[in-house]
C-alpha positions in Angstrom: 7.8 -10.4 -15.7 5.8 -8.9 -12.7 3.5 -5.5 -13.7 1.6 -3.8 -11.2 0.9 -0.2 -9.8 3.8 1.1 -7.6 3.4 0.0 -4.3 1.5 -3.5 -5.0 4.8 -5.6 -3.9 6.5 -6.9 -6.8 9.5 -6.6 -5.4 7.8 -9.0 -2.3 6.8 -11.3 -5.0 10.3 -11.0 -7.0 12.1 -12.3 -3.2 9.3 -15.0 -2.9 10.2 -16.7 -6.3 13.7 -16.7 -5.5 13.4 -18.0 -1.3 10.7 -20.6 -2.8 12.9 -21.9 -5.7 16.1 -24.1 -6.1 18.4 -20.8 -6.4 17.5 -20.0 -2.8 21.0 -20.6 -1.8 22.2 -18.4 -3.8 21.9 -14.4 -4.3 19.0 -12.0 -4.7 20.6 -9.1 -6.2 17.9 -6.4 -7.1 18.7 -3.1 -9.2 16.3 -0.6 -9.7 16.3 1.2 -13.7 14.8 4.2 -13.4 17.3 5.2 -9.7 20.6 5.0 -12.3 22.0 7.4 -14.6 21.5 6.2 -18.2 25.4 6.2 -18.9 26.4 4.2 -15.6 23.4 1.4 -16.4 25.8 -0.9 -18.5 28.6 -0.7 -16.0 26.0 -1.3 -12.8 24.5 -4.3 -15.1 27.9 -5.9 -16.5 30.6 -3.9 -14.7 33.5 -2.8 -16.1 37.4 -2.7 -16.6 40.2 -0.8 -15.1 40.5 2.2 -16.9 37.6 1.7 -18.6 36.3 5.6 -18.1 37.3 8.1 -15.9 37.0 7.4 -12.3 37.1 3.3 -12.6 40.5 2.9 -10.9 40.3 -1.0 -10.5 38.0 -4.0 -12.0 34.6 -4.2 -10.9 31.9 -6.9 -10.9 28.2 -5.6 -12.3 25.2 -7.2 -11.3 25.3 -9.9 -13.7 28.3 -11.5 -12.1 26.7 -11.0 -8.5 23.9 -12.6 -9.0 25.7 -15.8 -10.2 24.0 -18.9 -9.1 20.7 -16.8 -8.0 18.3 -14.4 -9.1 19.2 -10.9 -10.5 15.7 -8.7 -10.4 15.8 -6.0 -12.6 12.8 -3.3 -11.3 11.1 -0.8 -13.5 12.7 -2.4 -16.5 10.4 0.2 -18.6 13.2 2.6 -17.8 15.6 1.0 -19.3 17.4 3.1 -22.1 17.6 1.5 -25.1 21.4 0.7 -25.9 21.4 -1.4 -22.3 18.0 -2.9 -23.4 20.4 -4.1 -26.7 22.5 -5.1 -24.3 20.7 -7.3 -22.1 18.9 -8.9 -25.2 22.0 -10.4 -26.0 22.6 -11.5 -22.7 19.3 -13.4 -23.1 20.0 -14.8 -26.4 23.7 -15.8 -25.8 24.2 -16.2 -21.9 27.0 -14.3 -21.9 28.4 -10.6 -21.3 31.6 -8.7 -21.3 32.5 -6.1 -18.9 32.7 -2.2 -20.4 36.2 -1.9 -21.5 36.4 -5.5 -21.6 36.9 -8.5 -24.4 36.4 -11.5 -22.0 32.7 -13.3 -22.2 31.9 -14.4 -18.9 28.7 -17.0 -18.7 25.6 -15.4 -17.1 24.4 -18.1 -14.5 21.2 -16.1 -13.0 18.0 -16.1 -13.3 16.4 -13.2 -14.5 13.0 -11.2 -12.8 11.5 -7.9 -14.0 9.1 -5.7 -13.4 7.4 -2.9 -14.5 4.2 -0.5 -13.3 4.4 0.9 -16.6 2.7 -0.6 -20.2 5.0 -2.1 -21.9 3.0 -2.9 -25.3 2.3 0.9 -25.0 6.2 1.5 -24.4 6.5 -0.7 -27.7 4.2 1.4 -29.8 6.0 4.6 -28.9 9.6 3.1 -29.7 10.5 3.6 -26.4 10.7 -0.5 -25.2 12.7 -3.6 -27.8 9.8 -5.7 -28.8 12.0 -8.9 -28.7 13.3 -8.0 -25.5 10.0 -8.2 -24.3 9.0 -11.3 -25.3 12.0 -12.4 -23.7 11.5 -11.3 -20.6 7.5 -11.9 -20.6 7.8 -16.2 -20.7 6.2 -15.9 -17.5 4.2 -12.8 -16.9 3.0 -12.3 -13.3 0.1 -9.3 -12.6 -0.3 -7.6 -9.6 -3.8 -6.0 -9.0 -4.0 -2.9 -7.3 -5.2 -3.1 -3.7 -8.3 -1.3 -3.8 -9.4 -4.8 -6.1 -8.6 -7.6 -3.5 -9.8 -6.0 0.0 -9.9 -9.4 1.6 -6.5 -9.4 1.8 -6.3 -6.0 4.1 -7.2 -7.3 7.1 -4.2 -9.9 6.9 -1.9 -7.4 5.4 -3.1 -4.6 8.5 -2.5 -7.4 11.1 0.8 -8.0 9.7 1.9 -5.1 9.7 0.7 -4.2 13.5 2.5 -7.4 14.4 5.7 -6.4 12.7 5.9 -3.4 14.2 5.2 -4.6 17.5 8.5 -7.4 16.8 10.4 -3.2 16.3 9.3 -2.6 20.0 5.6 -1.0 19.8 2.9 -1.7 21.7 0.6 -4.0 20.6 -2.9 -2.7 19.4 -6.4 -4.5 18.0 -8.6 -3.1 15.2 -11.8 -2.4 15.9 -14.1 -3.8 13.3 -15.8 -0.7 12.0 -11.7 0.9 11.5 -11.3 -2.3 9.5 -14.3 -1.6 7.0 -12.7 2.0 6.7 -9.7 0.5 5.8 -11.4 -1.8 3.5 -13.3 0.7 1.9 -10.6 3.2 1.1 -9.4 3.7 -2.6 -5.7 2.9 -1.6 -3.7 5.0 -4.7 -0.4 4.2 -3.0 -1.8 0.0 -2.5 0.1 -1.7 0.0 3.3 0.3 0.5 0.3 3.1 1.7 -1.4 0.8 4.0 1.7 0.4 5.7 3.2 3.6 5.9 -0.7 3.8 7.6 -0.4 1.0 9.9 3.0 2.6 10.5 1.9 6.0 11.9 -1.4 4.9 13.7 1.2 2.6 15.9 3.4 5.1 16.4 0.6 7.9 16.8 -2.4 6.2 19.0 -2.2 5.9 22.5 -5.3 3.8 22.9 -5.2 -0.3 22.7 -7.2 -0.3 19.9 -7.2 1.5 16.7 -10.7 3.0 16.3 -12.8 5.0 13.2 -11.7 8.5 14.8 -8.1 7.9 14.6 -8.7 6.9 10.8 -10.1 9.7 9.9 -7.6 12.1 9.4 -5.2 9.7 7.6 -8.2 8.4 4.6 -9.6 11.7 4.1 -10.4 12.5 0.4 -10.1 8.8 -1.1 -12.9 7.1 -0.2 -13.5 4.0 -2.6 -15.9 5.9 -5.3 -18.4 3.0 -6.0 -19.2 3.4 -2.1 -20.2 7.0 -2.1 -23.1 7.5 -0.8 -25.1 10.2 -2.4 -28.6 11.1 -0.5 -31.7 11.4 -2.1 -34.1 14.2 -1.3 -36.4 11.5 0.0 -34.1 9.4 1.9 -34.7 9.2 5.5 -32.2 8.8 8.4 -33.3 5.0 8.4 -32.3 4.8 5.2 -28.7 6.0 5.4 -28.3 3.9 8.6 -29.2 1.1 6.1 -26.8 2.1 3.4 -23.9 2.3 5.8 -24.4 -0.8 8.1 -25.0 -3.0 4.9 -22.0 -1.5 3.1 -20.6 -2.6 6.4 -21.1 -5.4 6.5 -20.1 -6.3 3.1 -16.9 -5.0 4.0 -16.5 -8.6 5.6 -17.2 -10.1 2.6 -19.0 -12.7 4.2 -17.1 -13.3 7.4 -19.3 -11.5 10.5 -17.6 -8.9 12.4 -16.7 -9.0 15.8 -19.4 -9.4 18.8 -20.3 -6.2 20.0 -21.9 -5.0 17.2 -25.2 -3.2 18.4 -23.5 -1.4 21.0 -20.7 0.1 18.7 -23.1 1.3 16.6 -25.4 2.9 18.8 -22.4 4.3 20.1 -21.4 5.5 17.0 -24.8 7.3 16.3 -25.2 8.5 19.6 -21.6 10.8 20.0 -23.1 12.8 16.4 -26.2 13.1 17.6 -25.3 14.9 20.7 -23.0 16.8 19.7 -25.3 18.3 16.7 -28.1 18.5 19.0 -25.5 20.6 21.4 -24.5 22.4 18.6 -28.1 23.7 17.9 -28.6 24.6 21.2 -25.5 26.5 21.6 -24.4 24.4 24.2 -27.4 25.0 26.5 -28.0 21.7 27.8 -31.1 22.1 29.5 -32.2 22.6 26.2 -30.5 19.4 24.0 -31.8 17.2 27.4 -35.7 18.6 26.2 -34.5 18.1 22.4 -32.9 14.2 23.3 -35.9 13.5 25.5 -33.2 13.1 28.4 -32.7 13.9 32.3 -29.9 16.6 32.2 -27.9 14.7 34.6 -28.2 12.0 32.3 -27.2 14.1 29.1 -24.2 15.5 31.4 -23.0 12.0 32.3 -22.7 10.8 28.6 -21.1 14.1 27.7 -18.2 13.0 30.3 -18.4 9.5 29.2 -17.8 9.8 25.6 -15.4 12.7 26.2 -17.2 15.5 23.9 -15.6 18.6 25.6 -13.3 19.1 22.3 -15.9 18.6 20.4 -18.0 21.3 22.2 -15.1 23.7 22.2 -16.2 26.8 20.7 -19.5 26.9 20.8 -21.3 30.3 22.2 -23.3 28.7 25.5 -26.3 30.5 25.7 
């Protein structure tokens, strides 16, 4: 039995059993509860006779018998309604099945994997899940935890996923460090099918070589990991928050040290804000924000080129 949020691989983990065990030679037939109807369940499981109900015009073979010599993984078994969950109890208990419309028992010869994101002891309580069918199924109970509790594996999975997208026939892109410790700082509701579908678009979408903060933003708004929110005192200084963020930084690493580089990309990363509030203030006069900064104009005009703020300035009323 594998439980976990939606989205934290169990079918991954269902596929890894079976290639890793001595029915790897056989079939991995996978049916998922809650996508069939509630009357069509049995036949999909067992299959079902000729004539058997309207519509079955010849003999078919259900999942049971496809999975013969293999593994059969039954996902979001909490969905099950509960005449099949009879059903498969006695499959269990016996080993054997009959087809709908059918008298012949045919020997089961699979082994079974489910998996659920939903409670089933809470499923129990509400009569909505067999007991004994669960202790059945739950000899060998496998959990899952959410992503957002085991960041160190996000850089691996984020690199995986660049890498197998690249094998489709994208180009190739790095991580910058401080897009990692986004990545590992984000709340991740969706767990690793979100992180994907993420890795996904930012191949797809960025033009650059590397995949940096800015093109992050967008896609992590609004789910930041809550126990990193920072929230300012009224006596906190600037040196202060710097402090907060580079340490929570670095912890992002969880003891590792992040690439070389470091001092620059973050004087880099303070330096785009602070010209373009101090720009901001000064309504985009920048004989003024060159006083403000303490720089030569030309100077103040080269890094506006450099780091590319024009979008950023957009808008503003010069004065």
């Amino acid at each position: 039995m594998i439980t976990g949020e939606s989205g934290t691989g169990k079918e991954v983990v269902a596929r890894a059993l079976h290639d890793l065990g001595a029915r790897k030679k056989g079939p991995f037939v996978a049916i998922n509860m809650a996508a069939i109807p509630n009357d069509l369940i049995e036949s999909e499981l067992f299959g079902h006779e000729k004539g058997a109900f309207t519509g079955a015009d010849r003999r078919q073979d259900g999942r049971f018998a496809q999975a013969r010599g293999g593994t059969l993984f039954l996902d979001e078994i909490g969905d099950m309604p509960p005449d099949a969950q009879t059903r498969l109890l006695r499959v269990l208990q016996d080993g054997g099945f009959t087809r709908v419309g059918g008298r012949e028992v045919i020997q089961s010869d699979a082994r079974i994997i489910a998996a659920t994101h939903q409670p089933l002891p809470a499923l129990i309580k509400e009569g909505r899940f067999r007991e004994d069918l669960y202790y059945r199924l739950n000899v060998v109970p496998l959990d899952l935890p959410p992503l957002r509790d085991r960041t160190e594996d996000i850089a691996d999975l984020a690199h995986h996923f660049i890498k197998k997208a690249n094998q489709q026939g994208l180009r190739m892109k790095t991580i910058d460090s401080a897009a990692m410790a986004m990545l590992q700082a984000y709340h991740w509701p969706g767990n690793v099918r979100e992180l994907e579908n993420v890795m996904q678009r930012l191949m797809v979408l960025v033009d650059d070589d590397a995949i940096l903060p800015q093109h992050l933003a967008d896609l992590l708004s609004g789910n930041a990991r809550p126990s990193s929110e920072h929230q300012p005192s009224s006596g906190e200084t600037l040196a202060d928050a710097a402090a907060f963020h580079i340490n929570r930084f670095y912890e992002a690493h969880h003891g590792d040290l992040p690439a070389s580089g470091l001092y620059q990309r973050i004087l880099e990363q303070v330096e785009r804000p602070l010209l373009i509030a101090t720009l901001r203030a000064t309504r985009g006069n920048q004989i003024k924000a060159a006083d403000v900064l303490g720089l030569n104009r030309n100077t103040l005009r080269k890094k506006i080129q450099t780091l590319d703020l024009g979008e950023n300035l957009r808008g503003i009323r010069r004065r």
